[in-house]
C-alpha positions as CSV (number, residue, x, y, z in Angstrom):
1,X,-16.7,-94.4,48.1
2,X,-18.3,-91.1,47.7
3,X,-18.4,-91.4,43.9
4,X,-20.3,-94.6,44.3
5,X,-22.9,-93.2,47.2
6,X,-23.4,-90.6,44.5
7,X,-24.1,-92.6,41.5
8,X,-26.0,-94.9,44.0
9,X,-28.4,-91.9,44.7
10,X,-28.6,-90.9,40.9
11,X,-30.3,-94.3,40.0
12,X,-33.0,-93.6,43.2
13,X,-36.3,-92.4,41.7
14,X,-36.9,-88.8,43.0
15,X,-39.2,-88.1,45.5
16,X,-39.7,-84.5,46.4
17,X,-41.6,-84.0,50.2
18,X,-42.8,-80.5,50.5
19,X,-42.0,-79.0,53.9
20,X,-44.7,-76.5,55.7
21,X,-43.7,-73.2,55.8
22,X,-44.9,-71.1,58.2
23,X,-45.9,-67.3,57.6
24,X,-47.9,-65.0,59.3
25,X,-51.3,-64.7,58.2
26,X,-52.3,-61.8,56.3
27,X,-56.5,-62.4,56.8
28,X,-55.9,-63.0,60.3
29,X,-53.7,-60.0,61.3
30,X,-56.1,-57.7,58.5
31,X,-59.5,-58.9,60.0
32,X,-58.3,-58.0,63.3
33,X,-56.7,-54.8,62.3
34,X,-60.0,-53.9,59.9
35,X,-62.5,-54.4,63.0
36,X,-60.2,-52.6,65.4
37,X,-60.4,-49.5,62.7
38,X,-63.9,-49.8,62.1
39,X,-64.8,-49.2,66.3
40,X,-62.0,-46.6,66.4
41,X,-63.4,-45.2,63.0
42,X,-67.2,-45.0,64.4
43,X,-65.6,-43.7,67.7
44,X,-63.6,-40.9,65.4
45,X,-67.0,-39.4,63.5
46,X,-69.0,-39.4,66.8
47,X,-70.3,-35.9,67.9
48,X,-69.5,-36.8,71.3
49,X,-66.5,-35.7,73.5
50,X,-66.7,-39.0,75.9
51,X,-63.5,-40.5,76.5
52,X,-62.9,-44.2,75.6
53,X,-60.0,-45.0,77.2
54,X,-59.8,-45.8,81.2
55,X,-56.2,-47.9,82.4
56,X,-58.3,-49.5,85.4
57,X,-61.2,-50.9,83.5
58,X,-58.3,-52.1,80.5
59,X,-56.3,-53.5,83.5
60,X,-59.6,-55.0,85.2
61,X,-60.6,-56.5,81.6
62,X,-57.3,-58.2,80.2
63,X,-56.0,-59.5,84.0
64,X,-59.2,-60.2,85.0
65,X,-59.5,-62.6,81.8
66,X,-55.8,-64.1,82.3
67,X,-56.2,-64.7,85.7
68,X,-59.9,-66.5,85.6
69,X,-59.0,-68.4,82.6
70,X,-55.6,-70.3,84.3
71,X,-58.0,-71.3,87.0
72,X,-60.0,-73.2,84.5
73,X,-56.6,-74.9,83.3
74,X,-53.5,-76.9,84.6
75,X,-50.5,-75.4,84.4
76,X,-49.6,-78.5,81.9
77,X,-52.5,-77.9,80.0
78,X,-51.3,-73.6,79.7
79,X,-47.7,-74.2,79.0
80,X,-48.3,-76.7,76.2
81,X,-51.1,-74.3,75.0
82,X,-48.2,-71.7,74.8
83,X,-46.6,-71.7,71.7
84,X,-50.1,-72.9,70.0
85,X,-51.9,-69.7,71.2
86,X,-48.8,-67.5,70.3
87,X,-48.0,-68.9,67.1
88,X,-52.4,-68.0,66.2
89,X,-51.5,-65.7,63.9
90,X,-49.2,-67.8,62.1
91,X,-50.5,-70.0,59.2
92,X,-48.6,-73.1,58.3
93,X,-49.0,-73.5,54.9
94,X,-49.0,-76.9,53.1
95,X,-49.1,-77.8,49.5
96,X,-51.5,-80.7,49.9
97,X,-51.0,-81.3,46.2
98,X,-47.3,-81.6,46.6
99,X,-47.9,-83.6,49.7
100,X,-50.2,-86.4,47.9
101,X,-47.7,-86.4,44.9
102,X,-45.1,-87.2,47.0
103,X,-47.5,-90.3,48.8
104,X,-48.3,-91.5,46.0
105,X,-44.1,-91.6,44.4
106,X,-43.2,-93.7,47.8
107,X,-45.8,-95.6,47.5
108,X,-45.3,-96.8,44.0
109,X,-41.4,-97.0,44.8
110,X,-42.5,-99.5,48.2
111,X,-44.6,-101.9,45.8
112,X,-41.7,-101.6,43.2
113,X,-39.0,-101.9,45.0
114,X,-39.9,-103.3,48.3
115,X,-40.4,-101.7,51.9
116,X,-36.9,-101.6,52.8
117,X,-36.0,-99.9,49.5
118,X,-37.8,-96.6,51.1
119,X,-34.8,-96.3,53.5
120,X,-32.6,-94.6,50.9
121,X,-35.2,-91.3,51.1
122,X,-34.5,-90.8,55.0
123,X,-33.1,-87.5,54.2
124,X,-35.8,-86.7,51.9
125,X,-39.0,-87.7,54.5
126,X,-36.9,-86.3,57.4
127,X,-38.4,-82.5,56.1
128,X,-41.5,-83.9,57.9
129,X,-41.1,-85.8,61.3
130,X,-44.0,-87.5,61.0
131,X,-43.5,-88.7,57.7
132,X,-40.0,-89.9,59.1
133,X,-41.8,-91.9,61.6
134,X,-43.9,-93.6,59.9
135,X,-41.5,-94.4,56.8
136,X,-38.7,-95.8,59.8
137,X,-41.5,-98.1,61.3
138,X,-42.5,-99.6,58.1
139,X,-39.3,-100.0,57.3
140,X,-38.4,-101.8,60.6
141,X,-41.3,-104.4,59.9
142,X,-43.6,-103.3,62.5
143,X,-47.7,-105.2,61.7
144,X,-49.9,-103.3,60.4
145,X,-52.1,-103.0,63.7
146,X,-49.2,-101.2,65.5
147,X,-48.3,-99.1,62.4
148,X,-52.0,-98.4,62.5
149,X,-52.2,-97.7,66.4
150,X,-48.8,-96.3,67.0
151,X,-49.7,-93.3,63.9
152,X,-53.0,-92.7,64.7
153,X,-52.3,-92.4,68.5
154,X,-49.8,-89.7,67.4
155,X,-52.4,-88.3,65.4
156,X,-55.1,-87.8,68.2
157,X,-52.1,-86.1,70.9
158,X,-51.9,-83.6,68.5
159,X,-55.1,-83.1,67.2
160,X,-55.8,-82.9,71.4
161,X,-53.0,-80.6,71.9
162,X,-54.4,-78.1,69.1
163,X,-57.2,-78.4,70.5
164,X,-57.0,-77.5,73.7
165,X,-55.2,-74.5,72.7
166,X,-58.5,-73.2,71.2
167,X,-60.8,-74.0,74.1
168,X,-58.4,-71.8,76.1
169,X,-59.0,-69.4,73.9
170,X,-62.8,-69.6,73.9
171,X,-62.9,-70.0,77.7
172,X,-61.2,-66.5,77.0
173,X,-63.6,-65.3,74.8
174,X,-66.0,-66.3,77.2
175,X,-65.0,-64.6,80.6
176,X,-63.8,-61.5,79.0
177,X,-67.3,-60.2,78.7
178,X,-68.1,-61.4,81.8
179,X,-65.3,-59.6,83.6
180,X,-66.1,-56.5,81.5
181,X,-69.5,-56.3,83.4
182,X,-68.3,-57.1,86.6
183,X,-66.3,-54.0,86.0
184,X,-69.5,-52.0,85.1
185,X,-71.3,-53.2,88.0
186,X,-68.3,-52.0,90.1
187,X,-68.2,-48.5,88.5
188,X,-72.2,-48.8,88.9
189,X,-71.7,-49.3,92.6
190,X,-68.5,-46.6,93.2
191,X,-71.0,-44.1,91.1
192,X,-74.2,-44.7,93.5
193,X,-72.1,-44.0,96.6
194,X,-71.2,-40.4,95.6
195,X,-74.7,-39.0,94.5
196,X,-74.0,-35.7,95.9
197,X,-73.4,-34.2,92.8
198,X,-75.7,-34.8,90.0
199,X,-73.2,-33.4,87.3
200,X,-70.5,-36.6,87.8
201,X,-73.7,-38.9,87.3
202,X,-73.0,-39.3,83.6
203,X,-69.6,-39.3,83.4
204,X,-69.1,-41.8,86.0
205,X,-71.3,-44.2,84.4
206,X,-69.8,-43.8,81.0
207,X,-67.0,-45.0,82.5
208,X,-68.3,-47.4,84.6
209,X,-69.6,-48.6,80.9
210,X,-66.2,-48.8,79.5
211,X,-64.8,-52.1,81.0
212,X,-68.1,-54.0,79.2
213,X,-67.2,-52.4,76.2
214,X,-63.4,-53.6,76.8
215,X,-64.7,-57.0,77.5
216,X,-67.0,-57.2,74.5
217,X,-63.9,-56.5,72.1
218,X,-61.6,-58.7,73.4
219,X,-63.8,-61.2,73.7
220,X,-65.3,-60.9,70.3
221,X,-63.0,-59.4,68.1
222,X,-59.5,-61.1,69.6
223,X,-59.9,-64.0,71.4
224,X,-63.0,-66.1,69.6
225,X,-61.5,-65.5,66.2
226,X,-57.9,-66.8,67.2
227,X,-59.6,-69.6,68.6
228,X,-61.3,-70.6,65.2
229,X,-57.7,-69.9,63.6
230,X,-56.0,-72.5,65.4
231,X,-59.0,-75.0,65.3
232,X,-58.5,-74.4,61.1
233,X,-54.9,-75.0,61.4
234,X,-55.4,-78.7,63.4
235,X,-57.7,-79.7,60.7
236,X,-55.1,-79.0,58.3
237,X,-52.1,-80.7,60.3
238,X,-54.1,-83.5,60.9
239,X,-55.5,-83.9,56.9
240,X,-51.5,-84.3,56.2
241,X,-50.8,-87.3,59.3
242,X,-53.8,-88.6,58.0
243,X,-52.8,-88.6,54.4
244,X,-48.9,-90.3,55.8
245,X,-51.0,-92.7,57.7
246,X,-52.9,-94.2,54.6
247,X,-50.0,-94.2,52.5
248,X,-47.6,-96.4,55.3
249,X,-51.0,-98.9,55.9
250,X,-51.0,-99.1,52.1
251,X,-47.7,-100.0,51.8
252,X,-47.7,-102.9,54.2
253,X,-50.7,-104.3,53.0
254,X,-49.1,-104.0,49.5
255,X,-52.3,-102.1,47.9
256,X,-52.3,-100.8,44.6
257,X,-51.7,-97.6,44.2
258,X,-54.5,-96.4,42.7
259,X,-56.6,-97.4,45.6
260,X,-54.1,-94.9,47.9
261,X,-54.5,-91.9,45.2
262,X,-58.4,-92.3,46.2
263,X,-58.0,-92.7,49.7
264,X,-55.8,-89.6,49.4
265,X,-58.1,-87.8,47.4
266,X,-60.9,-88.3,49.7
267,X,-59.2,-86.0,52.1
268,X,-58.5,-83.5,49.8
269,X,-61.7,-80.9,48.5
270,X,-62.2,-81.0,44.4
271,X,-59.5,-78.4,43.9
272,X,-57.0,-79.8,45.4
273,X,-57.3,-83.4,44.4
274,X,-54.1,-85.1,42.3
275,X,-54.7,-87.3,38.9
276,X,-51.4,-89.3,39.5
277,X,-51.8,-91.9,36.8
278,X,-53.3,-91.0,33.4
């Protein structure tokens, strides 16, 4: 029986589905080292002996950020946000090539062979869930208006989940500067209270500075451009459902091919475009 499944699979055409791989990003984690370097470099050649570090303003700044932003939020809304905003720095990387390739191979197998013919590459589509999915409900004769609805609903959680990931982010980027002056105007008012002695003027309002300048970095530097990461990465993720969801609606309208390698190509800039048939 196991000599037969194997010759069975033999005779299937091969379809190869890339899977995403996830690594960290290296322009991410540089640009944020880079412009950390750069403020500590142009901190290193001043002629000044000011300090630049102050724990209360850094504690005033960061929990001061946390804490304002989860009042803007549900706690559904943070812990699904989670493992989005911690996984920022982490680029899933897709060969969209690949990816169309391997559309375009089930779809030419589906008008060959028929829909329920795409059942013998379950193991195959399973490297991509939603690929899975949408193979299983074509295969199970679901209309094309629920294929259409059922996909494209899944399409738009996710796209929503992303992005709400990066609007915490930029509410983040947003109330970090503002926290950093409400530590300066706090410093500002501690300072005016002791004005006995002229010679703690300017040190205390250096200080009293230093939670703007907190505020402004981690604003700027950290938060905003994590928040245009992930909104990159939900374009990408949802280019690839999109490109699954043309490819099953072509297959149960029994297109032609070639109309799908356009439709997939549409999605896809110049470079990365595939020339399936010759």
């Amino acid at each position: 029986m196991a000599a037969a499944d194997t010759q069975t699979d033999a005779r299937l055409p091969a379809v190869s589905v890339p899977t995403a791989v996830s690594s960290p990003d290296l322009a991410t984690i540089l640009g944020l080292f880079l412009s950390l370097a750069l403020i500590i470099g142009a901190i290193a050649m001043g002629q000044s002996d000011a300090k630049f570090f102050n724990l209360p303003s850094v504690l005033i700044v960061i929990f001061g950020t946390i804490t304002a932003t989860i009042t803007s939020y549900s706690g559904a809304d943070l812990s699904q946000a989670g493992g989005i905003i911690a996984r920022a720095a982490v680029r899933p990387v897709r060969d969209f090539p690949a990816l169309a390739k391997s559309m375009m191979d089930l779809a030419t197998i589906a008008r060959k062979k028929g829909l329920l013919f795409l059942a013998n590459y379950e193991k195959e589509t399973s490297k991509e869930p939603f690929l899975k999915h949408a193979m299983s409900i074509v295969v199970d004769g679901y209309n094309e208006n629920d294929i259409r609805r059922i996909l494209q609903q899944e399409i738009d959680l996710e796209e929503e989940r992303q992005m709400r990931a990066a609007s915490i982010l930029r509410r983040a980027s947003e109330v970090a500067p503002a926290m950093g002056l409400i530590g300066t105007l706090v410093g500002l008012v501690q300072m005016l209270a002791n004005l006995e002695n002229p010679d703690t003027i300017g040190p205390a309002m250096a200080v009293a500075l230093l939670t703007t300048f907190y505020g402004a970095i981690l604003g700027s530097i950290v938060m905003s451009p994590l928040a245009a990461k992930i909104e990159k990465n939900a374009v990408d993720e949802v280019r690839a459902k999109t490109m699954v969801l043309r490819t099953a609606m072509s297959m149960i309208k029994q297109e032609n091919p070639r109309n799908l390698e356009m439709l997939i190509n549409a999605l896809l800039p110049p470079s990365q475009r595939i020339q399936y048939f010759d």
